[in-house]
PDB file of N, CA, C and O in Angstrom:
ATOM      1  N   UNK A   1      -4.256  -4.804  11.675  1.00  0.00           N
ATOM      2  CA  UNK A   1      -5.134  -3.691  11.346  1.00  0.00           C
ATOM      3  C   UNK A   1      -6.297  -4.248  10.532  1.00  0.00           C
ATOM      4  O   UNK A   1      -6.167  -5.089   9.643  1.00  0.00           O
ATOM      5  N   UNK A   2      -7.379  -3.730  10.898  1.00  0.00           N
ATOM      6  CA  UNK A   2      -8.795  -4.157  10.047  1.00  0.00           C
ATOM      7  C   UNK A   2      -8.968  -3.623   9.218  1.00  0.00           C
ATOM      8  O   UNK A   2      -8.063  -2.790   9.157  1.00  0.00           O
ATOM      9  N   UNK A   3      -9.696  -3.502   8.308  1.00  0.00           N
ATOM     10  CA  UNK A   3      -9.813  -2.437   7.224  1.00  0.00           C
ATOM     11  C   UNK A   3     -11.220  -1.591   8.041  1.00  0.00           C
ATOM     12  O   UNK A   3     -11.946  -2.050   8.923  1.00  0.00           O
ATOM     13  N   UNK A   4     -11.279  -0.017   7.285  1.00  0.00           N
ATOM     14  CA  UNK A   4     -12.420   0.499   7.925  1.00  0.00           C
ATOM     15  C   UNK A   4     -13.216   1.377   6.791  1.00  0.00           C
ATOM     16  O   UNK A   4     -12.760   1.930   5.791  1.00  0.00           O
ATOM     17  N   UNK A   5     -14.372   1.325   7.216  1.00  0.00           N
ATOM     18  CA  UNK A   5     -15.298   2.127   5.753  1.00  0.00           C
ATOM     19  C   UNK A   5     -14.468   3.671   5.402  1.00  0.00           C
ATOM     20  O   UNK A   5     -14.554   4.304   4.350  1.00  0.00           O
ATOM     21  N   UNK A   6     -14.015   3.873   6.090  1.00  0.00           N
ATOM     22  CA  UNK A   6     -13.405   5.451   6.238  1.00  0.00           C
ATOM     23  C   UNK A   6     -12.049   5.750   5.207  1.00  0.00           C
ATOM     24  O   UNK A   6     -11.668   6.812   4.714  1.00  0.00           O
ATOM     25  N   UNK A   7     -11.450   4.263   5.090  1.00  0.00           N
ATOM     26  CA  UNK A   7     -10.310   4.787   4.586  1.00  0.00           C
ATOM     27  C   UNK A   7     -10.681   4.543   2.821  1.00  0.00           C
ATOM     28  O   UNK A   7     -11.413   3.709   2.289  1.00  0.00           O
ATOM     29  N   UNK A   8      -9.939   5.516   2.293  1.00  0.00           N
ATOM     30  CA  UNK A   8     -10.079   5.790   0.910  1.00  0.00           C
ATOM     31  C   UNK A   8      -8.974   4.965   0.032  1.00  0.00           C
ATOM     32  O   UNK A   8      -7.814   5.375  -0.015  1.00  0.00           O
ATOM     33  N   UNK A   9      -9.298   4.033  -0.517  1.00  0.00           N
ATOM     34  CA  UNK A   9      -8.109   3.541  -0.619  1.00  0.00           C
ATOM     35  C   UNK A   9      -7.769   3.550  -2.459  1.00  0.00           C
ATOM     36  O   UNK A   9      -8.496   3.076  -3.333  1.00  0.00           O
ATOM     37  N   UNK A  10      -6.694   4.116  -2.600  1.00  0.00           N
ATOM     38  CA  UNK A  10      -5.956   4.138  -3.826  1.00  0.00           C
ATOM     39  C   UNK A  10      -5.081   2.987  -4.759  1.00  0.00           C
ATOM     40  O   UNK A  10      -4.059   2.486  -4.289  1.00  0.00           O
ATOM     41  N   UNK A  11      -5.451   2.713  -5.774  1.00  0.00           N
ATOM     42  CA  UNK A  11      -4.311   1.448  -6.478  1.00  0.00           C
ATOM     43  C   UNK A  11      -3.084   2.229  -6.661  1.00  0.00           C
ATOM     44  O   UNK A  11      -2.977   3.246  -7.346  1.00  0.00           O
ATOM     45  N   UNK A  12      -2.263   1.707  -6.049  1.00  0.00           N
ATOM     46  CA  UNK A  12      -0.891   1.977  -6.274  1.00  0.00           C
ATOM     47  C   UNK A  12      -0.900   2.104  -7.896  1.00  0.00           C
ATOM     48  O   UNK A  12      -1.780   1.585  -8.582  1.00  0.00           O
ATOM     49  N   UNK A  13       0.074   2.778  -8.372  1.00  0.00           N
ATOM     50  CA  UNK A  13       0.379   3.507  -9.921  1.00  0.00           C
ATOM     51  C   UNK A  13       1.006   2.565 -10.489  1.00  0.00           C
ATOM     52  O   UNK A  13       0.742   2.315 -11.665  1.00  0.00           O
ATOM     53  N   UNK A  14       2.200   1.655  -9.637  1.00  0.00           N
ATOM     54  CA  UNK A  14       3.007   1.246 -10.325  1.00  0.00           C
ATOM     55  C   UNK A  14       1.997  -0.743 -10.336  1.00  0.00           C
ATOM     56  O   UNK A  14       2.615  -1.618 -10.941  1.00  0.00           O
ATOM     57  N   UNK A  15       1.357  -0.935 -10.031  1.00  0.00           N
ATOM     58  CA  UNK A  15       0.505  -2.177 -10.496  1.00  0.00           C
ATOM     59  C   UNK A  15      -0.086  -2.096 -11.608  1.00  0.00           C
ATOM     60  O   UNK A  15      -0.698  -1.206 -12.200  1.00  0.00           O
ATOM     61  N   UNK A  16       0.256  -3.446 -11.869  1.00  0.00           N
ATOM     62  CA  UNK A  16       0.108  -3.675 -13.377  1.00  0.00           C
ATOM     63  C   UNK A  16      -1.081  -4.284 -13.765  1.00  0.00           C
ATOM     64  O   UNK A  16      -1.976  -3.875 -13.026  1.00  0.00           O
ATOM     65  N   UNK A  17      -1.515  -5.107 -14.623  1.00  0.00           N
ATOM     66  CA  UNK A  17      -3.088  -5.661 -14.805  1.00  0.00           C
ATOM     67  C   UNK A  17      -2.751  -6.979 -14.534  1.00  0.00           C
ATOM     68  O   UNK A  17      -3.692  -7.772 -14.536  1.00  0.00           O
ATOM     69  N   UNK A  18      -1.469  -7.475 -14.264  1.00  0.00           N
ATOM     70  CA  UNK A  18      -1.305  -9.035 -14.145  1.00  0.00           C
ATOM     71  C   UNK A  18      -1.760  -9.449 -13.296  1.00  0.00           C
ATOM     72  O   UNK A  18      -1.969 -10.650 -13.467  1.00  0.00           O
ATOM     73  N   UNK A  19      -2.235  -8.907 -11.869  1.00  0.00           N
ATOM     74  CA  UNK A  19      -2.694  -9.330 -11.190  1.00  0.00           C
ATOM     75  C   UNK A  19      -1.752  -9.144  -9.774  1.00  0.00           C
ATOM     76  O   UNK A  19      -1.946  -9.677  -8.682  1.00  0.00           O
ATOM     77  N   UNK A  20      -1.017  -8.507 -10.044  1.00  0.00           N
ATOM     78  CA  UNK A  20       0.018  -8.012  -8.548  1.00  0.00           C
ATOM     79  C   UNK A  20      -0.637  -6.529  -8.797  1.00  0.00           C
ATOM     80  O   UNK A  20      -0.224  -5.740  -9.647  1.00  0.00           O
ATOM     81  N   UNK A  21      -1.619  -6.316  -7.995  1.00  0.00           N
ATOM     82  CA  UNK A  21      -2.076  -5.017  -7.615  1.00  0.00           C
ATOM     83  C   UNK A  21      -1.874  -4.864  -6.358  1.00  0.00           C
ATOM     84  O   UNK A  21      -1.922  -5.913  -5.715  1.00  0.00           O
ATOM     85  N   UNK A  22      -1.558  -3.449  -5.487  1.00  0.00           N
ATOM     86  CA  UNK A  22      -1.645  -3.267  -3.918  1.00  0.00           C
ATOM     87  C   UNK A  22      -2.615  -1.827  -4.125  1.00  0.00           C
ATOM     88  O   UNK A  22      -2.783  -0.992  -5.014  1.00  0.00           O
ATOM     89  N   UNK A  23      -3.065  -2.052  -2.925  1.00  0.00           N
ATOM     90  CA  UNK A  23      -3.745  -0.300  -2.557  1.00  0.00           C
ATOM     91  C   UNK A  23      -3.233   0.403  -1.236  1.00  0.00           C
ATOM     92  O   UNK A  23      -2.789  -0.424  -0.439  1.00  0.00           O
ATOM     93  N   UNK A  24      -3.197   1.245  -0.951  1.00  0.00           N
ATOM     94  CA  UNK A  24      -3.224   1.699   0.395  1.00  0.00           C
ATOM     95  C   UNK A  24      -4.161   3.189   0.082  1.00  0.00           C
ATOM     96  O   UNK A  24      -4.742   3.696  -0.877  1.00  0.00           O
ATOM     97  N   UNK A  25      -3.857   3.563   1.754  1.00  0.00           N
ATOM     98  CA  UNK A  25      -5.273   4.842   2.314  1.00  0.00           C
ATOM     99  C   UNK A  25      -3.955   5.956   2.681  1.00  0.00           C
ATOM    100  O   UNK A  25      -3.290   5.954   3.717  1.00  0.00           O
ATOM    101  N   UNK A  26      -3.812   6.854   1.544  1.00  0.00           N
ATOM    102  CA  UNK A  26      -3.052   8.020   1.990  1.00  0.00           C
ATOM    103  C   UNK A  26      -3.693   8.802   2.592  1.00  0.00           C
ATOM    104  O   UNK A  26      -3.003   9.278   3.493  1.00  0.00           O
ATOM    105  N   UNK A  27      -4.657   9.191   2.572  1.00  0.00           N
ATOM    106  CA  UNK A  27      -5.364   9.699   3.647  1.00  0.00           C
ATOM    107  C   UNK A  27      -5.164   9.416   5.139  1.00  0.00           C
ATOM    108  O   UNK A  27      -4.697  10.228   5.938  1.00  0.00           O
ATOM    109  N   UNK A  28      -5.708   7.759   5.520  1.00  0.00           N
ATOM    110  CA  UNK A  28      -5.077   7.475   6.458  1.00  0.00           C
ATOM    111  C   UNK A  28      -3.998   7.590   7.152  1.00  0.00           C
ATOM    112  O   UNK A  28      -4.002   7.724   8.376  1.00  0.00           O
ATOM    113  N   UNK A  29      -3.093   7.555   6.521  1.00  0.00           N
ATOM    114  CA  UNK A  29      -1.547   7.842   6.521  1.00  0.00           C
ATOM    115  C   UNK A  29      -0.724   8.872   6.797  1.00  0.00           C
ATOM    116  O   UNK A  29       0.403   8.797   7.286  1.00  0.00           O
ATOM    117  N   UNK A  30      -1.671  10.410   6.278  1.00  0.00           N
ATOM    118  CA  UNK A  30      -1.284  11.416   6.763  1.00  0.00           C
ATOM    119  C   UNK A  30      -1.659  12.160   7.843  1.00  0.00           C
ATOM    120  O   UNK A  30      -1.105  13.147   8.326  1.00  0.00           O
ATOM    121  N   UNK A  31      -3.144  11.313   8.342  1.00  0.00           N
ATOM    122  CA  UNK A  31      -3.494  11.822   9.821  1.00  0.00           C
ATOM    123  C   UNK A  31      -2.753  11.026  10.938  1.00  0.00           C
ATOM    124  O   UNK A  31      -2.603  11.401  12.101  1.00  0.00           O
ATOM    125  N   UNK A  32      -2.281   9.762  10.332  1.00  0.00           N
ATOM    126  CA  UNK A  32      -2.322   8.800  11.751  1.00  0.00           C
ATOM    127  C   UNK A  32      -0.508   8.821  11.704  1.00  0.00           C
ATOM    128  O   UNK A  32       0.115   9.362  12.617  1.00  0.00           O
ATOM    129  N   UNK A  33       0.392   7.986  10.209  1.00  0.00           N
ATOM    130  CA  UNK A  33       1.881   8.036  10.238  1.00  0.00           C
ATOM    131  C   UNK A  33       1.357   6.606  10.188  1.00  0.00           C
ATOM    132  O   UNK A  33       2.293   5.859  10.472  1.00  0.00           O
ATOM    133  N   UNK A  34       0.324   5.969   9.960  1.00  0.00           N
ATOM    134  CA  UNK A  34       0.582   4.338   9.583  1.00  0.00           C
ATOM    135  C   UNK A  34       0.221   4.384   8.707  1.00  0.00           C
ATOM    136  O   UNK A  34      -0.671   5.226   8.610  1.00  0.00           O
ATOM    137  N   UNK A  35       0.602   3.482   7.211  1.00  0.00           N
ATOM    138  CA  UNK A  35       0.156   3.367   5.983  1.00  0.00           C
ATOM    139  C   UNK A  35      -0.522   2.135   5.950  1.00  0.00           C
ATOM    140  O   UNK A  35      -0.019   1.017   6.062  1.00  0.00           O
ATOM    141  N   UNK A  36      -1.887   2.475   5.763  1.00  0.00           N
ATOM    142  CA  UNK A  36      -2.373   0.857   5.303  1.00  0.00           C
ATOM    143  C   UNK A  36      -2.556   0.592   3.975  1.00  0.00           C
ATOM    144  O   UNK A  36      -2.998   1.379   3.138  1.00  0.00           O
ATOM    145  N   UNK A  37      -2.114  -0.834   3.758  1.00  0.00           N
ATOM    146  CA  UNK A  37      -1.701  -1.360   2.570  1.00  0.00           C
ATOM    147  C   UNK A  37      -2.740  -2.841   2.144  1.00  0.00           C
ATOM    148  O   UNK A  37      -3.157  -3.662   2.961  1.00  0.00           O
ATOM    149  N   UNK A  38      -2.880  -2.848   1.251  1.00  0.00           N
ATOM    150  CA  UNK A  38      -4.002  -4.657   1.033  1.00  0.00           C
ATOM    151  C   UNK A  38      -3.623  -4.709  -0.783  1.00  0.00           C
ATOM    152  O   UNK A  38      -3.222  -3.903  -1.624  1.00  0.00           O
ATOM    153  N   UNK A  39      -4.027  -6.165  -0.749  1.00  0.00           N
ATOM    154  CA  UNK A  39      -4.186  -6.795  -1.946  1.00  0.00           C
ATOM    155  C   UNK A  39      -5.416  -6.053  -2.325  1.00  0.00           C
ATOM    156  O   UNK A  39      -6.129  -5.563  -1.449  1.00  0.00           O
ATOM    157  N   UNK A  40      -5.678  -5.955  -3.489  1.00  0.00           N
ATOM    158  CA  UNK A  40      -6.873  -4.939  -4.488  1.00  0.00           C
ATOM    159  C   UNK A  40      -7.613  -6.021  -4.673  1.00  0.00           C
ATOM    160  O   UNK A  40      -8.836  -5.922  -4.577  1.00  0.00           O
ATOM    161  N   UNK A  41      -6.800  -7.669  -5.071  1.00  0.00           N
ATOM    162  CA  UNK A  41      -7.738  -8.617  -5.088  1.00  0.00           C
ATOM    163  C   UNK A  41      -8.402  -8.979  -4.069  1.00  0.00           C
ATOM    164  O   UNK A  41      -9.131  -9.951  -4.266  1.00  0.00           O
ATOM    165  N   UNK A  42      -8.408  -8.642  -3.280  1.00  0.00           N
ATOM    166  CA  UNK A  42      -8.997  -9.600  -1.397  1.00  0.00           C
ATOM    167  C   UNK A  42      -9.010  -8.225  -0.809  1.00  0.00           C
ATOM    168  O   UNK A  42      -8.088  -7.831  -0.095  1.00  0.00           O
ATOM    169  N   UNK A  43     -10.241  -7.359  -1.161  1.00  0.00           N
ATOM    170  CA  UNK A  43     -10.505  -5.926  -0.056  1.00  0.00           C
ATOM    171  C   UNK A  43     -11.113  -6.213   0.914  1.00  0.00           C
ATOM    172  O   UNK A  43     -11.119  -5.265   1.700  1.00  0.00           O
ATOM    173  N   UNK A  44     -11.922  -7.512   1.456  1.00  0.00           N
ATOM    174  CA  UNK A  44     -11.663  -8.437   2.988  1.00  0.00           C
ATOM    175  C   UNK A  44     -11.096  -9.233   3.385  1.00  0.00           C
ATOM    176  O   UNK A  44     -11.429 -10.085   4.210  1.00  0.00           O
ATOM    177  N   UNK A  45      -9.795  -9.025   2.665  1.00  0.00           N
ATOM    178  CA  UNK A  45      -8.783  -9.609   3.683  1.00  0.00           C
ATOM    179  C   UNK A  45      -7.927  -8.819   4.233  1.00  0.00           C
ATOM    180  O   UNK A  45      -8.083  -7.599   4.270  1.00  0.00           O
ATOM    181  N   UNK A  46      -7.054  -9.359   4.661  1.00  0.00           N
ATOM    182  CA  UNK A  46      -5.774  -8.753   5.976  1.00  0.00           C
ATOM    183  C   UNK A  46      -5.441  -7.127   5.397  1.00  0.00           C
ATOM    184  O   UNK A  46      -5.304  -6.997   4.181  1.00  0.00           O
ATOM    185  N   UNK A  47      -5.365  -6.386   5.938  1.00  0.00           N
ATOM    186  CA  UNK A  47      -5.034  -5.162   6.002  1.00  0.00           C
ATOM    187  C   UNK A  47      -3.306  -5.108   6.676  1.00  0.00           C
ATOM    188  O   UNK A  47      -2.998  -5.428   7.824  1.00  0.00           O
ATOM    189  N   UNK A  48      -2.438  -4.655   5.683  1.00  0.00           N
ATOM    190  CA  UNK A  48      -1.173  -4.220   6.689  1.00  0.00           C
ATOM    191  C   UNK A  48      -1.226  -3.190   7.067  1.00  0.00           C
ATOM    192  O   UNK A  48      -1.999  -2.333   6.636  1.00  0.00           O
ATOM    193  N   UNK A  49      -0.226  -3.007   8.168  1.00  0.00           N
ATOM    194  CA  UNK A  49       0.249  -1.398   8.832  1.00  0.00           C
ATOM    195  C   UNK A  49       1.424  -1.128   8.973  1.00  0.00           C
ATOM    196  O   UNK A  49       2.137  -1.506   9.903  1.00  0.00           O
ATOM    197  N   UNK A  50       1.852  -0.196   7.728  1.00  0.00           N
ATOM    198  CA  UNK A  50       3.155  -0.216   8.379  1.00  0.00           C
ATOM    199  C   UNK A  50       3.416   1.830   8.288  1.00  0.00           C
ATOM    200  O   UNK A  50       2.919   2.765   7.661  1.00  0.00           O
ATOM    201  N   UNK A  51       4.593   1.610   9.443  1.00  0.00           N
ATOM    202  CA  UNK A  51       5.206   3.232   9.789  1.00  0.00           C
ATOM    203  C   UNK A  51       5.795   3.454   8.307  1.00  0.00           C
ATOM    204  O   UNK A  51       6.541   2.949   7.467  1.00  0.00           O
ATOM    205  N   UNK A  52       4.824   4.722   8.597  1.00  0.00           N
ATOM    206  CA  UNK A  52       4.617   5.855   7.324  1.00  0.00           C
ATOM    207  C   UNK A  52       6.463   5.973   6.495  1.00  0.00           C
ATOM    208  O   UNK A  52       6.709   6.195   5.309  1.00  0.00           O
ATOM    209  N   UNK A  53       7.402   5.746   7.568  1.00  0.00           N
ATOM    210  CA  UNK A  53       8.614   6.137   7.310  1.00  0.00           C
ATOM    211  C   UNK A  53       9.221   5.009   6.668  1.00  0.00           C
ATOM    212  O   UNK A  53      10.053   5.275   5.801  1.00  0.00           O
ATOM    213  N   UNK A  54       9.010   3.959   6.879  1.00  0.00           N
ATOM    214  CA  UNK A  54       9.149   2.240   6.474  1.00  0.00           C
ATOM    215  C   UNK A  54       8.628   2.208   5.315  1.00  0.00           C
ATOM    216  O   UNK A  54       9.294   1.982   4.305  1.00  0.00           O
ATOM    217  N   UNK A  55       7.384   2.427   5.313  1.00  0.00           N
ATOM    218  CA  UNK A  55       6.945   2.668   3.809  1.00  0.00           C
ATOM    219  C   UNK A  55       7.248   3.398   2.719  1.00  0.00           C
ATOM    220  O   UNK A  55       7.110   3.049   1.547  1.00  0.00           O
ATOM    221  N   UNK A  56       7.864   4.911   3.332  1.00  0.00           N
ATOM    222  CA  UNK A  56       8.420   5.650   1.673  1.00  0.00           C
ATOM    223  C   UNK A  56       9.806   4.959   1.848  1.00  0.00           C
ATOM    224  O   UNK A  56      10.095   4.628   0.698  1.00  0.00           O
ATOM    225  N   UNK A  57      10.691   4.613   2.565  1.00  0.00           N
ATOM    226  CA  UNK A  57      11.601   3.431   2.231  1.00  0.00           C
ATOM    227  C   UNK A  57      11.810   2.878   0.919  1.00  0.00           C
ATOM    228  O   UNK A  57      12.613   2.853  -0.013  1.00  0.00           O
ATOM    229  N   UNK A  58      10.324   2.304   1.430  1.00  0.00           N
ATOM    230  CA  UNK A  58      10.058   0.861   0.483  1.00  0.00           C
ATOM    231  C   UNK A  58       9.642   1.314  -1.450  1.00  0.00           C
ATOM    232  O   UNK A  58       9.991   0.721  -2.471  1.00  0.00           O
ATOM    233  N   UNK A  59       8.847   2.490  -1.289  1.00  0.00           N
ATOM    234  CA  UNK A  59       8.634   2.884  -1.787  1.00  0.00           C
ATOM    235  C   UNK A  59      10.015   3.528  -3.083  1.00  0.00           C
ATOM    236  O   UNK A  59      10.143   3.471  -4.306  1.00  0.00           O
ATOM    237  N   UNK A  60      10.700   4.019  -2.094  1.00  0.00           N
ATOM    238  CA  UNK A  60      12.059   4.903  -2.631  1.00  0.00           C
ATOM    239  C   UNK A  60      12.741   3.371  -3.132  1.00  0.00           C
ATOM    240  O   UNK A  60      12.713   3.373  -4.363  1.00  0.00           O
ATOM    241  N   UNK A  61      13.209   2.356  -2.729  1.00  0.00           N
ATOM    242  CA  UNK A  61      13.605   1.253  -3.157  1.00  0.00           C
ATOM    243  C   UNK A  61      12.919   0.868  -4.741  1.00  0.00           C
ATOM    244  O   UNK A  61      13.430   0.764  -5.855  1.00  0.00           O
ATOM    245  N   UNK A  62      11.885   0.760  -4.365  1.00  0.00           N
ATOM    246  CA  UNK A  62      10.982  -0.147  -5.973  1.00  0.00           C
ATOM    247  C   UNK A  62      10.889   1.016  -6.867  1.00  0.00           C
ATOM    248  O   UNK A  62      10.730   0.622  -8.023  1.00  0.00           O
ATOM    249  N   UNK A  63      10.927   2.316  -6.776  1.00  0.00           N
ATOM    250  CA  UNK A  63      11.492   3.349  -7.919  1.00  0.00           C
ATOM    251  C   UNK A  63      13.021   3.253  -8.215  1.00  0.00           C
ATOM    252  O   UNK A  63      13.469   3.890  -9.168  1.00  0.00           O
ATOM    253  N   UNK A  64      14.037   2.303  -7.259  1.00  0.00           N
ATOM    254  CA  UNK A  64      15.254   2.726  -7.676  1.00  0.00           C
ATOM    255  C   UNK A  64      15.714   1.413  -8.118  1.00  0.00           C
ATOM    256  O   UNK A  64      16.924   1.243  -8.272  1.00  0.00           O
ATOM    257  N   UNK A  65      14.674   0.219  -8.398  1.00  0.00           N
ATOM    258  CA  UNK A  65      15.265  -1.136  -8.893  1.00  0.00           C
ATOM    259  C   UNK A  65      15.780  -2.057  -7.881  1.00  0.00           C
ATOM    260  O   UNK A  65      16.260  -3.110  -8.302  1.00  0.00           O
ATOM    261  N   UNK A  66      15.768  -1.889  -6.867  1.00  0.00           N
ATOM    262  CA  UNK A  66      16.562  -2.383  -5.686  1.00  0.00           C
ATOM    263  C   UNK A  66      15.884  -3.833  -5.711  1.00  0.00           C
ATOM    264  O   UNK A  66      16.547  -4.854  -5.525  1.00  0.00           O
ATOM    265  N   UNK A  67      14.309  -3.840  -5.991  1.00  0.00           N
ATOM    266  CA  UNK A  67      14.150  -5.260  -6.168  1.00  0.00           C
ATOM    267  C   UNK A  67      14.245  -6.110  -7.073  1.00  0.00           C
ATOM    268  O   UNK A  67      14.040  -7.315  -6.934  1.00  0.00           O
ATOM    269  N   UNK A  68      14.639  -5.416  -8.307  1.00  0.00           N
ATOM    270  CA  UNK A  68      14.471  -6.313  -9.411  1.00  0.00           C
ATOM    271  C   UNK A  68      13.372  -6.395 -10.056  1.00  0.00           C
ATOM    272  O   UNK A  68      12.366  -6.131  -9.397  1.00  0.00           O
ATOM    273  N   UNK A  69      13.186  -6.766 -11.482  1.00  0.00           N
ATOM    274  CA  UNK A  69      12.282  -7.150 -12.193  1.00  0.00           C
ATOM    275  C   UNK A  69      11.510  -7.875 -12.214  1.00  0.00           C
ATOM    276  O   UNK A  69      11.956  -8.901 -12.726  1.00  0.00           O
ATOM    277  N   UNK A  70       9.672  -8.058 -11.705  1.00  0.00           N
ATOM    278  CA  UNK A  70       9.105  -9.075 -11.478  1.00  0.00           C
ATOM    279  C   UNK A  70       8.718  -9.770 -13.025  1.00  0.00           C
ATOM    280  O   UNK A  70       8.120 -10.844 -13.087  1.00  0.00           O
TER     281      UNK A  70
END
């Protein structure tokens, strides 16, 4: 996925100032069911895509500790 002028993209809440920031385009996400996701540091680089359903997953995981403490 490319990135596109259109999508609005939000810093995730739970990034910190260390420098592990992500963003994604909820917007995007609720018209299409793909979530795009990028580094906040590199907004021209790689864009992910992943199913909207994969993502609150992932999401529901890193609120419940499942990954551990970075």
């Amino acid at each position: 996925m490319t990135d596109s002028p259109t999508f609005l993209w939000v810093k995730s809440s739970y990034s910190g100032n260390g420098g592990t920031c992500v963003e994604w385009a909820p917007t995007h996400a609720s018209v299409t069911g793909i979530v795009p996701v990028r580094d906040s540091k590199d907004p021209h680089g790689p864009v992910l895509a992943v199913p909207a359903a994969s993502f609150a997953l992932f999401v529901a995981g890193v609120k419940a500790g499942e990954f551990g403490a970075v």
